[in-house]
PDB file as gemmi writes it, atoms N, CA and C in Angstrom:
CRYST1    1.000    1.000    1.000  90.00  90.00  90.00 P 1                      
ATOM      1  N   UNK A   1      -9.020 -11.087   0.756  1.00  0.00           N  
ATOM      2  CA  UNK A   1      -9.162  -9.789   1.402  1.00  0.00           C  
ATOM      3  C   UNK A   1      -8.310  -8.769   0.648  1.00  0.00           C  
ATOM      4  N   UNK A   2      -8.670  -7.560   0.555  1.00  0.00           N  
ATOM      5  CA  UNK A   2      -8.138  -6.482  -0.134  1.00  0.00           C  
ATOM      6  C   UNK A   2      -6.976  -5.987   0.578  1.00  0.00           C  
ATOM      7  N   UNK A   3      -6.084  -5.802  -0.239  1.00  0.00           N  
ATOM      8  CA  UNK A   3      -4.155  -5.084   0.961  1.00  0.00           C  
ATOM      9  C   UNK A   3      -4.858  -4.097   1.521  1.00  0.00           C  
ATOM     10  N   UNK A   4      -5.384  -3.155   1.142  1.00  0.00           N  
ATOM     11  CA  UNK A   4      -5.923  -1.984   1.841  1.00  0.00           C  
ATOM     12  C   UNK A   4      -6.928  -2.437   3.490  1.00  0.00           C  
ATOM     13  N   UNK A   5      -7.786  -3.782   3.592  1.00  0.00           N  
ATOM     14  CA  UNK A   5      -8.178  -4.012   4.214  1.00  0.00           C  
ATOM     15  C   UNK A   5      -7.433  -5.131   5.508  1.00  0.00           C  
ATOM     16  N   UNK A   6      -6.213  -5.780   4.370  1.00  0.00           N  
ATOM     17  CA  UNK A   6      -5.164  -5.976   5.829  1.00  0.00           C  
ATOM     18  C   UNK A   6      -4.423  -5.436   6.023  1.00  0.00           C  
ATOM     19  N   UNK A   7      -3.942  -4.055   5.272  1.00  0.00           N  
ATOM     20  CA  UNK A   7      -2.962  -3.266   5.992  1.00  0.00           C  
ATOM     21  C   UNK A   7      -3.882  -2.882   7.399  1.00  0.00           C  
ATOM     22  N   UNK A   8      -5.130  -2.336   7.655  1.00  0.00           N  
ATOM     23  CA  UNK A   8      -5.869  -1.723   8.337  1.00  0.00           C  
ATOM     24  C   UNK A   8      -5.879  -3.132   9.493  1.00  0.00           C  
ATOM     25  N   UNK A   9      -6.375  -4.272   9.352  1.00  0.00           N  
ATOM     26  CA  UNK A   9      -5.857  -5.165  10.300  1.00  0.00           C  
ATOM     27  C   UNK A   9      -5.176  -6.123  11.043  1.00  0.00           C  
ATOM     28  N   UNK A  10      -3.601  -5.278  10.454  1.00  0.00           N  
ATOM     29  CA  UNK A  10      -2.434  -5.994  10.219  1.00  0.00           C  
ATOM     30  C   UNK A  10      -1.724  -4.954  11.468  1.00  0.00           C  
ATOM     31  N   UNK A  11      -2.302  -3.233  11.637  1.00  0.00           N  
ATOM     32  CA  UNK A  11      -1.626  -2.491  12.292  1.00  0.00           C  
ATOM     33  C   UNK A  11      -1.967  -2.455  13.454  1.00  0.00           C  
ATOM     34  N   UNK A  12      -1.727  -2.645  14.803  1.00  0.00           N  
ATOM     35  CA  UNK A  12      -1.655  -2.568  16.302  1.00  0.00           C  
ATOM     36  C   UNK A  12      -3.423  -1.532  16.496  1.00  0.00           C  
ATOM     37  N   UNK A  13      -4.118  -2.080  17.086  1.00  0.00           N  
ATOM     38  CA  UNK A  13      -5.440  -1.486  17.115  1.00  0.00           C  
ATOM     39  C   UNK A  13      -5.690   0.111  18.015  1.00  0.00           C  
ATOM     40  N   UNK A  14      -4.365   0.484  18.460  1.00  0.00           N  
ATOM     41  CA  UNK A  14      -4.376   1.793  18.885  1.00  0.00           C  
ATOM     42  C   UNK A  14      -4.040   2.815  17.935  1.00  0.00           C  
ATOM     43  N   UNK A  15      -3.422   2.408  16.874  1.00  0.00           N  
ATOM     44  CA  UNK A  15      -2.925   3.070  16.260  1.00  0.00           C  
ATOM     45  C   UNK A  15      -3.822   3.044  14.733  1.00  0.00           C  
ATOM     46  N   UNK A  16      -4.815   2.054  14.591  1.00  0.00           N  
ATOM     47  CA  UNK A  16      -5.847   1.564  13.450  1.00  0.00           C  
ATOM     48  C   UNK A  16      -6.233   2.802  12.935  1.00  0.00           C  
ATOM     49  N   UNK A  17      -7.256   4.312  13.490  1.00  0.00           N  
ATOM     50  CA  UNK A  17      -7.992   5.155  13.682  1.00  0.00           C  
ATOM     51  C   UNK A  17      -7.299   5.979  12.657  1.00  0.00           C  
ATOM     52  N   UNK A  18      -5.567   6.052  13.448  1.00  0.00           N  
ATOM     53  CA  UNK A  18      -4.304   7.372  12.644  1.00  0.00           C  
ATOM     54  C   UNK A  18      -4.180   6.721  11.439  1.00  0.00           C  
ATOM     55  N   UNK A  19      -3.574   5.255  11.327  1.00  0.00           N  
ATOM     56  CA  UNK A  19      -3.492   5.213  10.067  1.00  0.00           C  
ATOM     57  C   UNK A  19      -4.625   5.260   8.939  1.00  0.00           C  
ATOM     58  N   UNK A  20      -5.583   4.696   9.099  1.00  0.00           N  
ATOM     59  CA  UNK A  20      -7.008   4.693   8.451  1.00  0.00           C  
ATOM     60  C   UNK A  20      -7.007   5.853   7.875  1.00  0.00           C  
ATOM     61  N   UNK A  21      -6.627   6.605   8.265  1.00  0.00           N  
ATOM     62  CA  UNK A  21      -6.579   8.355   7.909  1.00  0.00           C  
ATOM     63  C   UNK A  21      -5.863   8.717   6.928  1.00  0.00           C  
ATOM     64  N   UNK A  22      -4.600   7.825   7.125  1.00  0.00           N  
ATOM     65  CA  UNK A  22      -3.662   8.330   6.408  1.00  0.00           C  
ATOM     66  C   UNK A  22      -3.726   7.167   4.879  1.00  0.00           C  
ATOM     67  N   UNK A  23      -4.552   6.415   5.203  1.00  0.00           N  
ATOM     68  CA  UNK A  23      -4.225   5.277   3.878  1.00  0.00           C  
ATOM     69  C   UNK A  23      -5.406   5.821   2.974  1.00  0.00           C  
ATOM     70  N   UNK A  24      -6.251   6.495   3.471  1.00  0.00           N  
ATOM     71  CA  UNK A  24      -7.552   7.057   2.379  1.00  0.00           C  
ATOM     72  C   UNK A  24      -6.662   7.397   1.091  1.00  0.00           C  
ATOM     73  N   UNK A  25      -5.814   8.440   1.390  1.00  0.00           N  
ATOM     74  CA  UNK A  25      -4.937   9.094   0.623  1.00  0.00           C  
ATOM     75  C   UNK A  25      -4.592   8.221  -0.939  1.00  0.00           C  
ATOM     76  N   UNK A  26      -4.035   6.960   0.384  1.00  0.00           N  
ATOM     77  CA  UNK A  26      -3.308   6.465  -0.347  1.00  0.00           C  
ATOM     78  C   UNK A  26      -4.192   5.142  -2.102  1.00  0.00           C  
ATOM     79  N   UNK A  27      -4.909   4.835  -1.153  1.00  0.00           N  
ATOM     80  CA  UNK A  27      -6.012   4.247  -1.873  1.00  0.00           C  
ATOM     81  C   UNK A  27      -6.903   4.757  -2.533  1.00  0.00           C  
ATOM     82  N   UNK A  28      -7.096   6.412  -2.719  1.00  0.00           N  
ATOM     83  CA  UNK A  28      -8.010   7.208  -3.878  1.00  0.00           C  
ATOM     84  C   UNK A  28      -7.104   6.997  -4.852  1.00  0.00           C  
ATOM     85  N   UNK A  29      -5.568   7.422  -4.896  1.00  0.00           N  
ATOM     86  CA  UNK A  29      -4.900   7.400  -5.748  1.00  0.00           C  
ATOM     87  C   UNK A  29      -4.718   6.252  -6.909  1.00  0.00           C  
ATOM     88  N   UNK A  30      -4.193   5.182  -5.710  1.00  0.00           N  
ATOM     89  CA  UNK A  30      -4.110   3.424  -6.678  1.00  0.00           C  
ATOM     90  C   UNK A  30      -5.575   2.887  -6.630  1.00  0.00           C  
ATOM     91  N   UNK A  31      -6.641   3.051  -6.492  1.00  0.00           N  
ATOM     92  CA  UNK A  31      -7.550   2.490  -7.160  1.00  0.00           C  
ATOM     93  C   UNK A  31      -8.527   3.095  -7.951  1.00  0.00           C  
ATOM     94  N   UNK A  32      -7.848   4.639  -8.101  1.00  0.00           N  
ATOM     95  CA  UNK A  32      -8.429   5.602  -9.505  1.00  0.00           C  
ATOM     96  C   UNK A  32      -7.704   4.995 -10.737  1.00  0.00           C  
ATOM     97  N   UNK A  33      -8.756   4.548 -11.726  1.00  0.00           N  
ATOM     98  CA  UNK A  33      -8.617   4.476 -12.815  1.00  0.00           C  
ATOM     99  C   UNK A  33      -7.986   5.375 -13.978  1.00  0.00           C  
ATOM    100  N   UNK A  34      -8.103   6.695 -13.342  1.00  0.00           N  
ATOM    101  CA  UNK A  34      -7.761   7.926 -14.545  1.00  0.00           C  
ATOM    102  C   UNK A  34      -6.616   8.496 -14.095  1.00  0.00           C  
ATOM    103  N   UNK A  35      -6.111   8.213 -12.954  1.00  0.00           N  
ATOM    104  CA  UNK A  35      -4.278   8.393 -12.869  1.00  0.00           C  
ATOM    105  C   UNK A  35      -3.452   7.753 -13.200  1.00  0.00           C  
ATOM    106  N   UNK A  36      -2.971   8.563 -13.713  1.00  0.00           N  
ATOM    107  CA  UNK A  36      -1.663   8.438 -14.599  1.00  0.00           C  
ATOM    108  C   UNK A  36      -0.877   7.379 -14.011  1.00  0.00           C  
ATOM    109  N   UNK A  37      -0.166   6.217 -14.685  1.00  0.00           N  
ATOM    110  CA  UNK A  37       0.576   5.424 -14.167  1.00  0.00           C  
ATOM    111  C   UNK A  37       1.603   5.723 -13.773  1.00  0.00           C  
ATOM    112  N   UNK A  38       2.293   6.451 -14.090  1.00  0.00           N  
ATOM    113  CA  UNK A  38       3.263   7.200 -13.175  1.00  0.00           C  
ATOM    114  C   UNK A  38       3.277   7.747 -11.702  1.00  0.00           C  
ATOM    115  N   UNK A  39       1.717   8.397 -11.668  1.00  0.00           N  
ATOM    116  CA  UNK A  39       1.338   9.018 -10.305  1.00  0.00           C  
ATOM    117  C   UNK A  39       1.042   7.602  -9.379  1.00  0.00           C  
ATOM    118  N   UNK A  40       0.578   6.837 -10.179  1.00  0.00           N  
ATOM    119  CA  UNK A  40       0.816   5.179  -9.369  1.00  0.00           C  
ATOM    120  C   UNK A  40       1.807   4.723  -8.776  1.00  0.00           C  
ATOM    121  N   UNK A  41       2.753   4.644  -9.791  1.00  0.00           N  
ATOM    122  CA  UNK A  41       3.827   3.698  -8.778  1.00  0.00           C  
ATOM    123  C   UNK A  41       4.387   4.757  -7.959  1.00  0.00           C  
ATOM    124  N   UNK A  42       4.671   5.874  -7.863  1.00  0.00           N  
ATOM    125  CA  UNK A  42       5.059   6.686  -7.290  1.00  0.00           C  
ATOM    126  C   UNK A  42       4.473   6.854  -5.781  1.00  0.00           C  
ATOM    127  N   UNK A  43       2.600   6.563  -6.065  1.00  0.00           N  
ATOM    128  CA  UNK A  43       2.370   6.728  -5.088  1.00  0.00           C  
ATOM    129  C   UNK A  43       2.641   5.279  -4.222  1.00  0.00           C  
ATOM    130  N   UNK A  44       2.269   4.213  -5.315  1.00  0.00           N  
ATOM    131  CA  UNK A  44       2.706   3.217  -4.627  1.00  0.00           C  
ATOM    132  C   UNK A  44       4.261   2.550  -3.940  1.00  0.00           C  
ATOM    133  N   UNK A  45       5.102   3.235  -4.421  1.00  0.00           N  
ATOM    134  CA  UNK A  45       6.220   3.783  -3.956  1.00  0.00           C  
ATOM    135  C   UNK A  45       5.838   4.144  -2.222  1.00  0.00           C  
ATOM    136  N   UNK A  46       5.640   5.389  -2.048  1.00  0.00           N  
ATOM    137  CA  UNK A  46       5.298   5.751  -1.092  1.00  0.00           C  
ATOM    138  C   UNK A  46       4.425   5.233  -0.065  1.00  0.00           C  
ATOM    139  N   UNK A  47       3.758   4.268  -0.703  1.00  0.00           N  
ATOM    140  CA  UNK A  47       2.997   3.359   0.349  1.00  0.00           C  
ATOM    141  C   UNK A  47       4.152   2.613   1.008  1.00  0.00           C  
ATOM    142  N   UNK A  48       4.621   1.872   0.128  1.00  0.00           N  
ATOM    143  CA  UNK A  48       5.831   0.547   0.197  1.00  0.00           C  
ATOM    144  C   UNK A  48       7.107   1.304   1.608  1.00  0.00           C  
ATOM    145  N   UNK A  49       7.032   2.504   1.437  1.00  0.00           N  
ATOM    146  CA  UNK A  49       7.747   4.048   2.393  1.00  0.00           C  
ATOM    147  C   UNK A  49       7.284   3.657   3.900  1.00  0.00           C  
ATOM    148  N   UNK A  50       5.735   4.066   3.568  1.00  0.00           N  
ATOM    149  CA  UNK A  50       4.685   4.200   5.137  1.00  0.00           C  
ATOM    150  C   UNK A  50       4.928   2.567   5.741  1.00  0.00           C  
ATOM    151  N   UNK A  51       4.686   1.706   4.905  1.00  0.00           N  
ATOM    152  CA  UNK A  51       4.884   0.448   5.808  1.00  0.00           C  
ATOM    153  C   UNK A  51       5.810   0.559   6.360  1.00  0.00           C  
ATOM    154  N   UNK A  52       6.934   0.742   5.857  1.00  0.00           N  
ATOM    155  CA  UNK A  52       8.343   0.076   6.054  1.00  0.00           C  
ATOM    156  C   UNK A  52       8.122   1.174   7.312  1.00  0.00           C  
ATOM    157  N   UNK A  53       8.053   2.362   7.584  1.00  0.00           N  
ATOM    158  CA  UNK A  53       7.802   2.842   8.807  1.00  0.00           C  
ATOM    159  C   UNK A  53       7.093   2.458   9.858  1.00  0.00           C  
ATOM    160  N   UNK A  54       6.011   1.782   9.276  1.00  0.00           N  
ATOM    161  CA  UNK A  54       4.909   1.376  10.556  1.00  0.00           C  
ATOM    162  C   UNK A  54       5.425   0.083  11.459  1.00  0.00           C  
ATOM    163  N   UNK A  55       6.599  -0.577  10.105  1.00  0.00           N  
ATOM    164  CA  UNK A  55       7.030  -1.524  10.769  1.00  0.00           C  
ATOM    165  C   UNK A  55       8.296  -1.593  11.343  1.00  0.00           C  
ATOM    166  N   UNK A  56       8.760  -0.299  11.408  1.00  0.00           N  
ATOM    167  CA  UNK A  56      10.310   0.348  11.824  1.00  0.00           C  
ATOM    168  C   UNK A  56       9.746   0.701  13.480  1.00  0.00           C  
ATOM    169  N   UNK A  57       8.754   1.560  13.714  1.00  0.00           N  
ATOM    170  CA  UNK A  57       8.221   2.103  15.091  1.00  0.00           C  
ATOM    171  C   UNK A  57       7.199   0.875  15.563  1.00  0.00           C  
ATOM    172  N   UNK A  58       7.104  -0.432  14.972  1.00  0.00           N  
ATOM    173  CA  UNK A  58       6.188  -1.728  15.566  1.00  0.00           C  
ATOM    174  C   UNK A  58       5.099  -1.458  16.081  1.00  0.00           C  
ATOM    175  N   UNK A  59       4.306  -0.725  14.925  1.00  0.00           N  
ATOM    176  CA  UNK A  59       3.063  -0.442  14.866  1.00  0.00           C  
ATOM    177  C   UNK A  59       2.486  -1.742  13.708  1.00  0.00           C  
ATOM    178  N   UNK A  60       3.277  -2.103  13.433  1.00  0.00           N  
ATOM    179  CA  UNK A  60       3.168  -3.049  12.185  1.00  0.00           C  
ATOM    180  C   UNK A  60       4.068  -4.428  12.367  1.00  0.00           C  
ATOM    181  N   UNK A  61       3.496  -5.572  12.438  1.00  0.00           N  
ATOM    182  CA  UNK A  61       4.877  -6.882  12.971  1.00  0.00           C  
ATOM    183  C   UNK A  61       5.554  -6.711  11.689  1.00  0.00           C  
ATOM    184  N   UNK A  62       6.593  -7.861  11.870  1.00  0.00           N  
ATOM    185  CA  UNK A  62       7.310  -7.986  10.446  1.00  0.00           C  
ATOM    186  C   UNK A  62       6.728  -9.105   9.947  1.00  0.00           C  
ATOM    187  N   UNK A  63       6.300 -10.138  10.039  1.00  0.00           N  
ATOM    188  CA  UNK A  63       5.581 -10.923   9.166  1.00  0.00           C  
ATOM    189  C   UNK A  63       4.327 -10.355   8.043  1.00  0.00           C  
ATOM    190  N   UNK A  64       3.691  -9.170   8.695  1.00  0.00           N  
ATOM    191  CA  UNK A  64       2.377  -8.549   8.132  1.00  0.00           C  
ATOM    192  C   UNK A  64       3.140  -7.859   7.082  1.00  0.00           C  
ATOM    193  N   UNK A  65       4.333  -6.863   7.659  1.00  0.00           N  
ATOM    194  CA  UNK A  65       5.381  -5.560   6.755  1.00  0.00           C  
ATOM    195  C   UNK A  65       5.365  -6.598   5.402  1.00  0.00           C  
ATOM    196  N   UNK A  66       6.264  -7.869   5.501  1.00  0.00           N  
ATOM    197  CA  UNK A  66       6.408  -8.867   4.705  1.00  0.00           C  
ATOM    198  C   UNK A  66       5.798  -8.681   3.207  1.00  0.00           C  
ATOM    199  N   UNK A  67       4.486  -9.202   3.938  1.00  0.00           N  
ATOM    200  CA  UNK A  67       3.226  -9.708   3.503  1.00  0.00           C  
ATOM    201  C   UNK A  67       2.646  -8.739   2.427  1.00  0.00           C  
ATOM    202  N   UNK A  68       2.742  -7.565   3.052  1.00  0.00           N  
ATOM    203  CA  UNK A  68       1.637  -5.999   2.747  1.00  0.00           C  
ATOM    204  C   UNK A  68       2.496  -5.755   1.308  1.00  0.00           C  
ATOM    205  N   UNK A  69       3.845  -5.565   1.898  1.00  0.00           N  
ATOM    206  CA  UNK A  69       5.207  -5.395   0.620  1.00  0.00           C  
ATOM    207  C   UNK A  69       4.906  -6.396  -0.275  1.00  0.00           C  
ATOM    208  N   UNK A  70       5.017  -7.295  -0.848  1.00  0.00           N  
ATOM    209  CA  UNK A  70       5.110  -8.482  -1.367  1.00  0.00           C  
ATOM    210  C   UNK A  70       3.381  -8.168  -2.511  1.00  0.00           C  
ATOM    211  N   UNK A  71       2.181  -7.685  -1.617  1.00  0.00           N  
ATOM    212  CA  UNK A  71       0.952  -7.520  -2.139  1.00  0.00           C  
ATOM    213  C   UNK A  71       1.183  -5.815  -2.787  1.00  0.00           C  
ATOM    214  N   UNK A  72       1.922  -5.376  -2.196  1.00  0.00           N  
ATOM    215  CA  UNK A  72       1.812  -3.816  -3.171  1.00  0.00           C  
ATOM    216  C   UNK A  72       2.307  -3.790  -4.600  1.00  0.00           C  
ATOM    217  N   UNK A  73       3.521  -4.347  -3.947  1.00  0.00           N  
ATOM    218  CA  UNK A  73       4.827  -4.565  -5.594  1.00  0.00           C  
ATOM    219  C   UNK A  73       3.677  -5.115  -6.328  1.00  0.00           C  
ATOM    220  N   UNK A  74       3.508  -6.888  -5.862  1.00  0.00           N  
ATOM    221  CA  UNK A  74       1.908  -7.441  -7.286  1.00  0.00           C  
ATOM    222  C   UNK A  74       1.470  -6.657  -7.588  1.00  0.00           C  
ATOM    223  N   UNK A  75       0.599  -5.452  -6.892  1.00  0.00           N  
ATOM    224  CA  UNK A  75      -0.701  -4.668  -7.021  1.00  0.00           C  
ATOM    225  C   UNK A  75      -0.278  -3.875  -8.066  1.00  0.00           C  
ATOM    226  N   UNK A  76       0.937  -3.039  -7.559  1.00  0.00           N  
ATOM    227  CA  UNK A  76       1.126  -1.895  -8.833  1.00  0.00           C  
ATOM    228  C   UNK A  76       2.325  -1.538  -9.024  1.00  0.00           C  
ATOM    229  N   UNK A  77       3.396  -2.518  -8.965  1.00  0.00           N  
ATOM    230  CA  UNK A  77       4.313  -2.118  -9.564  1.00  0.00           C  
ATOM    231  C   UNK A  77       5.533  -3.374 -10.557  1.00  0.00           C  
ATOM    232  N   UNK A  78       4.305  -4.299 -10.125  1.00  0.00           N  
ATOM    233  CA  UNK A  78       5.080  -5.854 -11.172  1.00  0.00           C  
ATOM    234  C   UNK A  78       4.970  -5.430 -12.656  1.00  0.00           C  
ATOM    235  N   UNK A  79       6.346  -5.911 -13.034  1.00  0.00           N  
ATOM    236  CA  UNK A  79       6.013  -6.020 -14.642  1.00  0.00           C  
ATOM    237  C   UNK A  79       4.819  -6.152 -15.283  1.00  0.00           C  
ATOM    238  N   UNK A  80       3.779  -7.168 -14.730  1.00  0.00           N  
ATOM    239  CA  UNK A  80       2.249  -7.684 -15.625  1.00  0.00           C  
ATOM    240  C   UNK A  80       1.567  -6.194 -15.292  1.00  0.00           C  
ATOM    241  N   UNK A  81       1.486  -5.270 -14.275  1.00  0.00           N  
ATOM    242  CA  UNK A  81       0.767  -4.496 -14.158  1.00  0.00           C  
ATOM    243  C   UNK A  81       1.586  -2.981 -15.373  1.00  0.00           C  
ATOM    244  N   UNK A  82       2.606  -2.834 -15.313  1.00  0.00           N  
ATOM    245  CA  UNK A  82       3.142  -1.701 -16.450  1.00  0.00           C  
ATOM    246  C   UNK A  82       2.740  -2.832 -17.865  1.00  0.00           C  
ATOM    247  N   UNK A  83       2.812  -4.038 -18.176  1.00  0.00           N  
ATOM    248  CA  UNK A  83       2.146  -4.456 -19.567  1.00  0.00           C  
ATOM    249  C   UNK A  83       0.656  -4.235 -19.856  1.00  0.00           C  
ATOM    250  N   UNK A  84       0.037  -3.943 -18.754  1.00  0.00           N  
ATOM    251  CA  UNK A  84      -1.329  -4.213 -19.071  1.00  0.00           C  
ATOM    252  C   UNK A  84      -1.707  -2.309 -18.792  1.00  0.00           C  
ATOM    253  N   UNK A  85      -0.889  -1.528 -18.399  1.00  0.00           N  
ATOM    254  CA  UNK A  85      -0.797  -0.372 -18.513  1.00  0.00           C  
ATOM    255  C   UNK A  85      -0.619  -0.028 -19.851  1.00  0.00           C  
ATOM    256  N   UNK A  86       0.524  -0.406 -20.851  1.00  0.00           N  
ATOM    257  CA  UNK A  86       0.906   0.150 -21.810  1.00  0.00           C  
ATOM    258  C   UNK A  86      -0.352  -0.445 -23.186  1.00  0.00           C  
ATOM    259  N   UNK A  87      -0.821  -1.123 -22.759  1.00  0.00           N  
ATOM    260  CA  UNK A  87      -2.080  -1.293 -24.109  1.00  0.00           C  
ATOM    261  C   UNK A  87      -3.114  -1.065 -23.883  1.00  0.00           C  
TER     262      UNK A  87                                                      
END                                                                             
């Protein structure tokens, strides 16, 4: 399953609708090809931000927060992803 698709059913189902809203944002950015890797981790930065909030106000458990963190860093901000950036 895609992080983008268990962040969405990882978050408390009252609150699914607000965030959905707010992760569009976040997912045009990291899965555009023609932004700049910089504007990546940055934004992915800022994702790694929103969790840690969703799971500060327990809109988000901490096993999922965990989980989501652990799949962003892989996604776009591990070493293999800046090597395969730079060639």
């Amino acid at each position: 399953m895609r992080t983008f698709d268990l962040i969405r059913d990882a978050v408390l189902p009252e609150f699914r609708e607000r965030v959905a809203d707010y992760l569009i944002e976040y997912e045009n950015v990291l899965r555009d090809n023609n932004v700049d890797r910089e504007s990546q981790r940055a934004t992915a930065y800022q994702l790694r931000g929103y969790l840690r909030g969703l799971n500060t106000t327990r809109v988000l458990g901490m096993a999922d927060w965990e989980e989501l963190d652990r799949r962003v860093v892989a996604s776009w901000l591990s070493p293999s992803q800046e090597d395969a950036a730079a060639e």
